[in-house]
Steps between C-alpha positions, in 0.01 A plus 500: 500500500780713401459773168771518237443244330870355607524674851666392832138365710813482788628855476156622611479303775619817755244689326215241584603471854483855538153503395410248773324271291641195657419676846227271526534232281813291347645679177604303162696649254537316198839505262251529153635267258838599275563732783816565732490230755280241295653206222570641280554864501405662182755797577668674198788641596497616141275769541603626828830538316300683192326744770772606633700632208086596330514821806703656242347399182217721370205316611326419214733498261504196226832407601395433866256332405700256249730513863212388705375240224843337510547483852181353542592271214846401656299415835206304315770270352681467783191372702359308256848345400480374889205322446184769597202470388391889484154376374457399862556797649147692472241614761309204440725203612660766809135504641496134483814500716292691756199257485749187526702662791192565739433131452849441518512647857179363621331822542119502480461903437693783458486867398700578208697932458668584174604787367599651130494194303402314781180602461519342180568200608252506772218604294632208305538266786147559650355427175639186408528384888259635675545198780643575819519847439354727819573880350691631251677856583556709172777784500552690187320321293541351131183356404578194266243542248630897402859476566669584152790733379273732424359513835801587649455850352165588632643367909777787393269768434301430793751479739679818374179678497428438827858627640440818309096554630693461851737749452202730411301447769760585729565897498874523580581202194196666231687827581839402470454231241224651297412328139687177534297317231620785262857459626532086505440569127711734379785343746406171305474673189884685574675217580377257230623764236856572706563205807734616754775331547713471889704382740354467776524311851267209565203621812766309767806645358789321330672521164331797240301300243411613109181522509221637220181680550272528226144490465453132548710449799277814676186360474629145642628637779193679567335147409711291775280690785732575782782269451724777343312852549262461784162644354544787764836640334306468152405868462826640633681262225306595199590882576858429570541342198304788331687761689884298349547314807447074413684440805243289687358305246818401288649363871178307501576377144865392582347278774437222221845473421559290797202213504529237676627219262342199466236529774182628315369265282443625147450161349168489729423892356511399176359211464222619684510813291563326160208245565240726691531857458641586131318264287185674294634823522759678257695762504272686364266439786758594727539848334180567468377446852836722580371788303192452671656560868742732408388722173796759416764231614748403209387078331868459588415482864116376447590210310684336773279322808656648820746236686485302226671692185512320199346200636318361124852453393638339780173243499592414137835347665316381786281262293249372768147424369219769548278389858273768454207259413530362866653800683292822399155324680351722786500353830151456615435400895302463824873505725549800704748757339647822628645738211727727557631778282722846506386767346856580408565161316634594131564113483167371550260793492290518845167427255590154441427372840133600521502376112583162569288520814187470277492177482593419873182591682642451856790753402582820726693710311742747669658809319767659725627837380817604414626171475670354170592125453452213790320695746534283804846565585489863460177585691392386853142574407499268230720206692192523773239472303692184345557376833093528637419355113714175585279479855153577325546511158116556454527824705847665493519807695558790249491782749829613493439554103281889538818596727807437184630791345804574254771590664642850413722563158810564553554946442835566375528875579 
């Protein structure tokens, strides 16, 4: 079950493989519905458009939001206008296209992995179809019944807390890198009240791109865990940029101005998000859990839910129904589980797993160190304890767990 909501299941196909999970066993990767390769494909070129030109635009800006809002506007009434339903596109009715598809294919049992918002929907899925359902694998987890804006601030804070107690505890990064809670701030704090603005090449090279860096855009590239600043090179990039030198992490901004277009789905994203994840919260909620995470750090940056800037406004345009009624419900059951978490994860803070795992009494939970979002892929450890789980999911073999350690920061001289 792939994360997003909206991403390629097929793209992380070479990632599965590599894990050996279908070493033993036949592996099914489902295109979720509204996805690339499913009928239809909720893409919105729109926004990849909007992104592209928004690595320039001060993050949280009100005029990229009212960018983003119209984007997402232009792409709602496009889809719609081809005859969508975007009601139907909620957690709810894709678990029931995992439920009908096992019957579908005639298979008695199987054991279900899904990452990010995959979890989501598998915590979802085992509660409403528990049938035919061997072991669910957890990876990164978003527990259904807490997932909120809000939330998204506290998996921040966790996951950038963790990077910086790692740093500490090793003596070559503590010395070189002392203080970095002190220095995230006032970086955050600098560049919210002057944003930097360059050209800069993209990470593979290419044509210089305008990109900006204020506060905002910082802490979401902190926030993305990996995909743009490996967590190892985050101490060395907070001093750069202290010491005048942005280099690294405005290259890692100008990497969004060339998306893919029209290959994630955003109309899944927010209709998931819309439906699920923003109703019963306001802004104000948002803000204040924010301040909570991150005292000292300017409401301009706080009031915005990483990854998803500006999303109450964009949900007004949206206009799907609140689910929250039927989606925030814990999921409570007997079927093996194996939870898996990084301790690194500023997505979905590493606490979640073992949080969701209360009500799963036949859960192992696994915390692998050093590790941000989707741990499989990035750490052998965790893809064999996945791999025994799937054999005996009542008695994975967690040895390999004691032996993890973060790798070493990266020490700029």
């Amino acid at each position: 079950m792939e994360g997003g909501p909206g991403g390629d299941a097929f793209g992380a196909i070479p990632f599965l493989i590599d894990s050996g999970v279908n070493r033993d066993r036949e592996l099914i990767v489902v295109a979720q519905r509204g996805t690339l390769h499913s009928q239809p494909n909720l893409a919105c070129p729109e926004l990849d458009r909007f992104n592209a030109t928004a690595v320039g635009l001060p993050y949280d800006a009100p005029s990229t939001g009212r960018g983003l809002v119209r984007a997402a506007k232009q792409c709602r009434d496009r889809l719609t206008g081809e005859g969508n339903d975007l009601k139907a596109y909620n957690t709810t009715e894709n678990a029931a296209d995992f439920a009908a598809l096992r019957k579908a294919l005639g298979i008695k049992k199987w054991n279900v992995y899904g990452y990010s918002y995959g979890t989501d929907l598998g915590l979802t899925y085992l509660r409403r179809h528990p049938q035919g359902i061997r072991s669910l694998a957890i990876d990164s987890v978003v527990p259904p019944q807490i997932v909120s804006l809000p939330w998204a601030w506290d998996s921040a804070q966790e996951g950038i807390d963790a990077i910086f107690a790692a740093c500490e505890a090793q003596p070559a990064c503590k010395s070189r890198y002392p203080h970095l809670s002190r220095t995230l701030t006032q970086q955050v704090r600098r560049l919210e009240a002057n944003p930097l603005r360059l050209t800069v090449p993209p990470p593979g090279g290419g044509t210089p791109v305008k990109v900006v860096l204020d506060g905002g855009t910082l802490v979401n590239l902190l926030v993305t865990n990996g995909r743009l600043v490996p967590a190892v090179d985050v101490p060395a990039a907070l001093y750069e940029l202290a010491d005048g030198n942005p280099e690294r992490l405005a290259r890692a901004q100008a990497a969004g101005a060339t998306p893919a277009i029209g290959e994630f789905a955003h109309g899944l994203t927010h209709s998931v998000a819309c439906a699920e994840w923003a109703p019963g919260f306001s802004k104000r909620d948002v803000l204040k859990a924010g301040r909570r995470a991150f005292p000292g750090w300017p409401d301009s940056v706080l009031a915005h839910a990483p990854q998803l800037p500006f999303e109450h406004d964009l949900c007004r345009v949206w206009n799907v129904p609140d689910r929250t009624a039927v989606q925030r419900v814990a999921t409570r059951s007997d079927v093996p589980a194996l939870i898996i978490t990084g301790t690194f994860d500023a997505k979905t803070g590493a606490s979640w797993g073992p949080y969701a795992g209360r009500t799963l009494p036949r859960s192992t939970a696994v915390l692998i160190p050093g590790i941000g979002h989707w741990v499989v892929p990035q750490n052998p450890c965790a893809a064999s304890v996945l791999r025994s789980f799937l054999a005996r999911p009542t008695a994975p073999d967690t040895g390999c767990v004691p032996g993890v350690e973060p790798k070493p920061f990266t020490i700029v001289p």
